[in-house]
C-alpha positions as CSV (number, residue, x, y, z in Angstrom):
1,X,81.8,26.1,38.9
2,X,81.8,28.5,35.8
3,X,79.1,28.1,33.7
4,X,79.7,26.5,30.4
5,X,79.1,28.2,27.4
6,X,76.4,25.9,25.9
7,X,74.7,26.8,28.8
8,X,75.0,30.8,29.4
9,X,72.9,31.2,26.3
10,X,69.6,29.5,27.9
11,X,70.6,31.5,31.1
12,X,71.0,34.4,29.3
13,X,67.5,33.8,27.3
14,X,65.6,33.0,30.7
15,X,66.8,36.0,32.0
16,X,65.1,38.3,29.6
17,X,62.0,37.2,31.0
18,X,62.7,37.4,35.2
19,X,65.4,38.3,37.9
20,X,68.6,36.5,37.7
21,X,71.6,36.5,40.0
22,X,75.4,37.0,38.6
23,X,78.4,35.9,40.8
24,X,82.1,37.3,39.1
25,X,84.7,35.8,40.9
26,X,88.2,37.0,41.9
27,X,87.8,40.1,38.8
28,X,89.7,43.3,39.2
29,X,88.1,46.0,40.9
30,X,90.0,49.4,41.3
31,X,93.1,47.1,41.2
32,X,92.4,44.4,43.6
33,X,90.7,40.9,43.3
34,X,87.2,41.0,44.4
35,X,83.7,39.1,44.1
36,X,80.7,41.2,42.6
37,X,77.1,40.2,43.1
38,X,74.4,40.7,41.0
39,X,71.1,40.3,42.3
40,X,68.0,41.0,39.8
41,X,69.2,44.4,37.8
42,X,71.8,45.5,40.6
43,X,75.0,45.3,41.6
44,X,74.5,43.8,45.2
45,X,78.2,43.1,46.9
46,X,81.4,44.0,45.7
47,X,83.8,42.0,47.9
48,X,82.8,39.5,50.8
49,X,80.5,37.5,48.6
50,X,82.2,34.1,47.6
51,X,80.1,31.9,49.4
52,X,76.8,33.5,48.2
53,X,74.9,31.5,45.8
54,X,73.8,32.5,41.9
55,X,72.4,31.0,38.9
56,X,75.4,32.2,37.0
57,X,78.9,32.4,37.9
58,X,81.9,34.0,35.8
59,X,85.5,33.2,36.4
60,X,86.8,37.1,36.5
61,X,90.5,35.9,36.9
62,X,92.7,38.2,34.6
63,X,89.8,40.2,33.9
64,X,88.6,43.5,35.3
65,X,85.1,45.4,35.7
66,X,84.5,48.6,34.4
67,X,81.4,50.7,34.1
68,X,79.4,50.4,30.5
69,X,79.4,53.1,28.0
70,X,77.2,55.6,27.2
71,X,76.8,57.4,24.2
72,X,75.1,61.0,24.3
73,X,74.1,61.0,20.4
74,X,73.2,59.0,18.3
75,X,70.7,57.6,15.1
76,X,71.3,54.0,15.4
77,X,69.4,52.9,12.6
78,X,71.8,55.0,10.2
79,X,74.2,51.6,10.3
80,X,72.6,51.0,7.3
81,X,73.6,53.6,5.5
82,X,77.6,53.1,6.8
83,X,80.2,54.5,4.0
84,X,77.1,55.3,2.1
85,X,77.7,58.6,1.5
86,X,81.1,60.1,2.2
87,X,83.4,63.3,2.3
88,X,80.3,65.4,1.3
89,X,79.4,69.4,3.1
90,X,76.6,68.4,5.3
91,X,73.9,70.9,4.1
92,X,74.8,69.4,0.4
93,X,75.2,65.8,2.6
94,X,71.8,65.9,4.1
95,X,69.4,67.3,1.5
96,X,70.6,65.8,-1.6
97,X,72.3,62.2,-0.1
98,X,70.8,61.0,3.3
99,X,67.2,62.6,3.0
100,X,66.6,61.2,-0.3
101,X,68.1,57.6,0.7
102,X,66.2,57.6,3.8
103,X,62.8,58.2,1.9
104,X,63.3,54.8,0.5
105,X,63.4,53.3,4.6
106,X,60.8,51.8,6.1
107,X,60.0,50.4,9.2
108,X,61.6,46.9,8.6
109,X,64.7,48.5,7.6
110,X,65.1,50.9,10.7
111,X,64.3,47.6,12.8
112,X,67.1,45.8,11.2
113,X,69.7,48.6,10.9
114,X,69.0,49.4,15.1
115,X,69.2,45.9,15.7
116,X,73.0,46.1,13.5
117,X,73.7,49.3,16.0
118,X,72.9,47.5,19.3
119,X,75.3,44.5,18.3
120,X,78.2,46.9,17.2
121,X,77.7,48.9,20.5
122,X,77.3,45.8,23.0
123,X,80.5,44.4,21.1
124,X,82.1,47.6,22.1
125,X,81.2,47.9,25.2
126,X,78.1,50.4,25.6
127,X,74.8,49.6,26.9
128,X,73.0,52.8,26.8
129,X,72.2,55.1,23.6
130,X,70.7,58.9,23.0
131,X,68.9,58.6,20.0
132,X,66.9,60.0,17.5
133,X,65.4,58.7,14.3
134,X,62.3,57.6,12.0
135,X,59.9,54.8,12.8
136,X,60.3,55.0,16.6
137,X,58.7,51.7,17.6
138,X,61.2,50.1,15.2
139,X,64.1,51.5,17.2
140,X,62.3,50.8,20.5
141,X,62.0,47.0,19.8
142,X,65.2,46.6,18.9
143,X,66.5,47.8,21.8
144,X,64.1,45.5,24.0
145,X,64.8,42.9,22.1
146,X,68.7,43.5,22.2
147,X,68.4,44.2,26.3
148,X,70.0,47.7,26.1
149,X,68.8,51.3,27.6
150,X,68.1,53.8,25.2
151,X,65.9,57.1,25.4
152,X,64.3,57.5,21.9
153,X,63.2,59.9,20.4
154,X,61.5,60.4,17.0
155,X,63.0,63.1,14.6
156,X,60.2,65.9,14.4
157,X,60.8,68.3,11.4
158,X,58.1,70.4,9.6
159,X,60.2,72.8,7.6
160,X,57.4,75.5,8.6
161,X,54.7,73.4,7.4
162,X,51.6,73.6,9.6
163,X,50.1,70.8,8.5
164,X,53.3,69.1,9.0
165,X,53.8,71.0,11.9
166,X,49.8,69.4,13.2
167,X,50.9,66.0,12.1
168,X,54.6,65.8,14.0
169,X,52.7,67.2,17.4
170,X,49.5,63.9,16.9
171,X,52.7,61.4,15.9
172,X,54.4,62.5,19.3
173,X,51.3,62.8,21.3
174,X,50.4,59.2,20.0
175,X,54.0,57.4,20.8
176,X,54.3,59.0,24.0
177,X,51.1,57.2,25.2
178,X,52.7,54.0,23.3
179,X,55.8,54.3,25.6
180,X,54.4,51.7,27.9
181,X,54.6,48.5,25.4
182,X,58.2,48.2,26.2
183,X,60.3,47.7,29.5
184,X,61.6,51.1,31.3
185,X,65.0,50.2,30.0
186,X,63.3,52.3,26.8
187,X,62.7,56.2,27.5
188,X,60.7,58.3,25.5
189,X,62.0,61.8,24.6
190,X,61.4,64.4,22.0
191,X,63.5,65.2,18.9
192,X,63.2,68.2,17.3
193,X,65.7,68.1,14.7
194,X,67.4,71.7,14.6
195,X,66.2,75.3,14.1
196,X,66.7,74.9,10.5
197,X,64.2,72.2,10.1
198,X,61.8,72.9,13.0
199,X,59.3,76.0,13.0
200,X,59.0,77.9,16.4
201,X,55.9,76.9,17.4
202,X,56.9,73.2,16.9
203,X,59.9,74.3,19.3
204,X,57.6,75.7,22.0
205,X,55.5,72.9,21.5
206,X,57.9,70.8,22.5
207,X,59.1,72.5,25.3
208,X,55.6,72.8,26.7
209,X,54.8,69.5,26.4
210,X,58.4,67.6,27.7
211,X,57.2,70.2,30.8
212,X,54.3,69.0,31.4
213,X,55.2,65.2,31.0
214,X,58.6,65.1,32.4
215,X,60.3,64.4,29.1
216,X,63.6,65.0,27.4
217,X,64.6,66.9,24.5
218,X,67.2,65.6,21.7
219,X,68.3,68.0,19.0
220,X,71.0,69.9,17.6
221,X,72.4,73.0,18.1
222,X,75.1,75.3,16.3
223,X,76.8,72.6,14.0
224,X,77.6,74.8,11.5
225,X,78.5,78.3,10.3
226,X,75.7,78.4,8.0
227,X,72.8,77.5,10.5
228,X,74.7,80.2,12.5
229,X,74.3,82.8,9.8
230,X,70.7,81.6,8.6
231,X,69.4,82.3,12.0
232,X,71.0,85.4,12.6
233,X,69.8,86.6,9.0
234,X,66.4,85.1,10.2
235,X,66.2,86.0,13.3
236,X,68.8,88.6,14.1
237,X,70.5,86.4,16.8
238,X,72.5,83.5,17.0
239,X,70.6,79.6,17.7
240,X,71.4,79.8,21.7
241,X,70.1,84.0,22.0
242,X,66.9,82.9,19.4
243,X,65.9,79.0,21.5
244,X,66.2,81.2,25.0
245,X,64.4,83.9,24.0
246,X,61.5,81.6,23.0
247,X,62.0,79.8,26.5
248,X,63.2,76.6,24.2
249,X,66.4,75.7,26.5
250,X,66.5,73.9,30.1
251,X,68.4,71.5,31.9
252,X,66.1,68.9,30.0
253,X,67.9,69.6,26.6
254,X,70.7,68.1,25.0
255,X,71.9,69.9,22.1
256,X,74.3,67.3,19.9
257,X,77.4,69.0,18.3
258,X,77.8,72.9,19.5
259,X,81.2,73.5,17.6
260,X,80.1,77.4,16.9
261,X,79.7,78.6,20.3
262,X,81.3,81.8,21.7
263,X,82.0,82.3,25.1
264,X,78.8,83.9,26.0
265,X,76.7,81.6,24.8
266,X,78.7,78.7,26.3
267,X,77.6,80.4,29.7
268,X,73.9,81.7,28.4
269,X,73.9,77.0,27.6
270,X,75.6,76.4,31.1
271,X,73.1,78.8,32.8
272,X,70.1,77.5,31.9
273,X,71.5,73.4,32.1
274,X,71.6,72.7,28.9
275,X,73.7,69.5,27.9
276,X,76.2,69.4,25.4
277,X,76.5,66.4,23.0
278,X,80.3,66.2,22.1
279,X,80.8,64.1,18.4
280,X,84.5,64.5,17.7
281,X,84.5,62.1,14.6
282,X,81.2,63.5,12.8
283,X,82.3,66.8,13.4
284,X,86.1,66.3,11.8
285,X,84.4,64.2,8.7
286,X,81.4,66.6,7.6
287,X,84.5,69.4,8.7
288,X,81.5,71.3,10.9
289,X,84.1,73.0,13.1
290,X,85.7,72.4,16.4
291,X,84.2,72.1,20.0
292,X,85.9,73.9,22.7
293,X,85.8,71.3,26.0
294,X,88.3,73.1,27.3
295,X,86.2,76.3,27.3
296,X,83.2,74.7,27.4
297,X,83.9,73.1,31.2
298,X,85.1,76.6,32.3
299,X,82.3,78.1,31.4
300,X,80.2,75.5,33.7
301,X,78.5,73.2,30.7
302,X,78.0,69.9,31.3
303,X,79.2,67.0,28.6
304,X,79.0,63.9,27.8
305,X,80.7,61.7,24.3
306,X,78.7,60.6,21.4
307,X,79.7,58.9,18.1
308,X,76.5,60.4,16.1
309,X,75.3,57.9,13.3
310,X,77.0,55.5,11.3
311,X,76.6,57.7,8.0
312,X,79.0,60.3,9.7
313,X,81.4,58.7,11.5
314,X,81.3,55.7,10.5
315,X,81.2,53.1,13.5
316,X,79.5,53.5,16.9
317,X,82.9,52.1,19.3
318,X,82.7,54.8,22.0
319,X,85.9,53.4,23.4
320,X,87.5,54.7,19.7
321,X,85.3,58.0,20.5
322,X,86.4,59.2,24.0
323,X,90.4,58.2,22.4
324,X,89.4,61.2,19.7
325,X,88.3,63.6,22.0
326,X,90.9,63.7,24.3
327,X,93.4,63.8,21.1
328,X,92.0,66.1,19.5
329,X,91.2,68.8,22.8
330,X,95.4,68.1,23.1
331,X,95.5,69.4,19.8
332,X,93.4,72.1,19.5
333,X,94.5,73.7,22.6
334,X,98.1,72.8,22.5
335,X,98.1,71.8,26.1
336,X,98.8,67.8,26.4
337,X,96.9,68.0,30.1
338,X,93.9,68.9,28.4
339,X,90.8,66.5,28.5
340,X,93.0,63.8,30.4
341,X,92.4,60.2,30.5
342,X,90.1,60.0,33.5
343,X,87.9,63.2,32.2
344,X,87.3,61.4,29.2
345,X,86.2,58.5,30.0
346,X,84.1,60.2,32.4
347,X,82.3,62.1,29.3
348,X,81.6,58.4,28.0
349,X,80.7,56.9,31.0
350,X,79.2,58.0,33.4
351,X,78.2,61.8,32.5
352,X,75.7,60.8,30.1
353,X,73.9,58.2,32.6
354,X,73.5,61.4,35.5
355,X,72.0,63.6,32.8
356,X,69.1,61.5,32.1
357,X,68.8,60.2,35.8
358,X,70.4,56.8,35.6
359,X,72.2,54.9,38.5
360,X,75.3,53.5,35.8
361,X,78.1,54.4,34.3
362,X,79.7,53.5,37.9
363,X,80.9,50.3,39.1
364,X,78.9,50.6,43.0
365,X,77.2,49.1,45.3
366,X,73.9,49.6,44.7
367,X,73.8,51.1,40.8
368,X,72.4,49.4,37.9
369,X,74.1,46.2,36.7
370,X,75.5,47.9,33.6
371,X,79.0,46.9,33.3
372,X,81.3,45.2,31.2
373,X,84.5,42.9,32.2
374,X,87.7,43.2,29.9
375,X,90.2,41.0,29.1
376,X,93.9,41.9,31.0
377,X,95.8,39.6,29.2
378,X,94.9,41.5,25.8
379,X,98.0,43.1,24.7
380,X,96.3,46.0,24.2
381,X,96.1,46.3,29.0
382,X,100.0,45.1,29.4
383,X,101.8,46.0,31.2
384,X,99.2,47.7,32.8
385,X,99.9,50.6,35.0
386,X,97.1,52.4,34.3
387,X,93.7,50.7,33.3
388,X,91.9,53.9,32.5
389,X,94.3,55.2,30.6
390,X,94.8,52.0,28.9
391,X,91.3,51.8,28.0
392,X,91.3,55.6,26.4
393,X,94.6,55.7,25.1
394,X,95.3,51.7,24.2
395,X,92.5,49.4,24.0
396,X,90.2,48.7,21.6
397,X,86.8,46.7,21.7
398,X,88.5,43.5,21.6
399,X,89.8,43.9,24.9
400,X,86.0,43.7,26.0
401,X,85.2,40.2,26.6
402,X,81.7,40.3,28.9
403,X,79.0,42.6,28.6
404,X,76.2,43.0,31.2
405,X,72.6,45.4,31.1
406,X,70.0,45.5,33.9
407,X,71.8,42.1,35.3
408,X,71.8,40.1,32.4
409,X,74.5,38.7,30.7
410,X,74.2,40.6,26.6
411,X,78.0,39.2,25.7
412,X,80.3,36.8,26.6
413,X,83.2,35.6,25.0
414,X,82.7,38.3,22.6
415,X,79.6,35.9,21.9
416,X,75.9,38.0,21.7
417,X,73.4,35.6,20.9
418,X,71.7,35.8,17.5
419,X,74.7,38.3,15.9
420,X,74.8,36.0,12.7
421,X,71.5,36.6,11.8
422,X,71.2,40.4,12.4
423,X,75.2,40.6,10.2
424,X,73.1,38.6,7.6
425,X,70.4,41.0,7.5
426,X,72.6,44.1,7.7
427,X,73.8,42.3,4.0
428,X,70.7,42.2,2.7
429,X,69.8,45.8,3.8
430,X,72.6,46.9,1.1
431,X,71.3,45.0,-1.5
432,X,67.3,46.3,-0.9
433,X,68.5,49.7,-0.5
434,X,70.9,50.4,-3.3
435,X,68.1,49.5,-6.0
């Protein structure tokens, strides 16, 4: 029997606080009919599983499952500041319209505009986020609170201030040993912002201590011609020659944007692991240049799709994303088999989930119960020769009906519990914010 919908919601509610088990019947599977069990946070059986018994069970007729997306880069919390500042240079962008709004923020605020982010990305399919932003625990909560995956970091800048410098290194020593309050679906990582707003010894800071704790490093890397020229000017070499000759880059860094990259220093990047953070939208709005995945995969880098925040792009629907980036590598390279269908959703899927050691982004036996099940009557999927294709090329979020994280049910119906209230506060965000 399928489980009505005044009663998923108290399912879904108990199931934030212990194991649950998820039967989908008869749904699409790499085009044929199966049964997928979930047991606890896993995807138990795919196929064979009928009789076995759950505490939920989903009609999957004329629906299909399909891995969960995951987006490289990101600033969640900036959903408050959507179509707040437009078609502005971003040097001129961030230090005389974001910065300056954003010193108005507090803690409150980034809760509520995360809590915004994490509905408009379950709604659209993704479960997992690379972020980076003020007020970590704010960010953090939200996403335990919404049941997603995230790895956090908070944005360390010190503009060559040491005393700034002294106070970014205790704020990061102290939320590293506050990692634990929250479920493991949160990581901690670092965030140093860029080159341009973090001194060198902050840098090798950071790389000393993600080395000695196992940790992750956010930040951003060769968006624009200008940070180009200020470090060469500076430093008398380009961002990727100055962070490797400070031993700065690893295969624990992913570096958002990379759009002024030559071919050397796509391999120097690809050499050392170093992942690359691919924001089609952001970089066509704030015109920061162009980024060669053609090139770049040649060369041996790894990639994975962001959106970046909602102040530069301005939504967070990686399905929309992953349709941009294939478009536009058509475009720029002039070759219509570049950056096909199944590549591309590969970048938003499952790429992102290997580079920070996650078992998703795959619909398997055995990997995390991150997965979402889409409508095939949807116009948008018919007549259906191609579901992958369809879903880069045709579909957009509302052909998403179901979303799962960790084995629990975050969407169905298009339904995600408590969505009023965090659209009310989103509202209400505006009006604090624009005094």
């Amino acid at each position: 029997m399928n489980t009505p919908v005044f009663e998923w919601f108290f399912l879904w509610s108990a199931a934030t606080v212990g194991c649950m088990s998820i039967l989908i019947k008869q749904v699409e599977w790499s085009g044929t009919p199966v049964d997928v069990f979930i047991s606890g946070n896993r995807i138990k059986t795919i196929g064979g599983c009928s009789s076995q018994r759950a505490e939920i069970v989903l009609d999957g007729r004329n629906k299909a499952i399909l891995p969960t997306f995951h987006n490289a880069h990101n600033h969640a919390a900036m959903a408050y500041m959507r179509s707040y500042a437009d078609d502005i240079e971003l040097h001129a962008w961030l230090t005389d319209h974001i910065w300056p709004f954003e010193s108005k923020v507090t803690k409150q605020d980034v809760y509520d505009g995360a809590r915004l982010a994490c509905l408009e990305m379950i709604k659209s399919g993704t479960t997992f986020f690379n972020d980076m932003y003020w007020f970590w625990h704010s960010t953090a909560r939200a996403v335990d609170e919404m049941g997603m995956r995230a790895a956090l970091a908070a944005v360390f800048i010190d503009f060559n201030d040491p005393a700034k410098a002294q106070e970014q290194i205790e704020q990061n020593q102290k939320l590293f040993g506050d990692r634990k309050q929250y479920s493991d679906r949160v990581m901690y990582q670092l965030g140093p912002h860029a080159i341009y707003t973090v001194s060198e010894k902050s840098l090798r800071w950071c790389k000393e201590f993600a080395a000695e704790h196992g940790l992750m490093i956010h930040t951003h890397l060769s968006e624009t011609e200008k940070e180009v020229a200020d470090c060469v000017a500076k430093h008398g070499m380009r961002p990727p020659a100055y962070l490797d000759s400070i031993g700065f880059l690893g295969p624990n860094v992913t570096a958002a944007h990379c759009v002024h990259l030559d071919q050397s220093e796509m391999e120097l990047l690809a050499a050392r692991g170093v992942k690359a953070l691919h924001c089609p939208t952001s970089n066509m709005k704030l015109s920061s240049g162009k980024f060669r995945f053609t090139d770049a995969q040649k060369a041996g880098m790894q990639i994975a799709i962001g959106t970046d925040g909602c102040a530069s792009n301005n939504c967070l629907d990686m399905g929309a994303e992953i349709k941009i980036a294939a478009l536009l590598e058509k475009h720029f390279t002039g070759d219509p088999t570049a950056l096909p269908a199944e590549a591309a959703w590969y970048a938003g899927t499952r790429a992102c989930a290997e580079f920070f050691g996650l078992n998703s982004g795959i619909i398997e036996e055995g990997a995390l119960a991150d997965c979402m099940l889409v409508d095939l009557n949807n116009e948008r999927l018919v007549p259906g020769y191609n579901l992958i294709a369809d879903m880069v090329y045709s579909a957009d979020s509302s052909c998403i009906d179901t979303v799962i994280c960790n084995g629990k049910i975050l969407m169905q119906n298009r339904h995600v519990p408590g969505e009023e209230e965090i659209i009310a506060k989103g509202r209400a965000l505006r009006e604090k914010l624009r005094r």
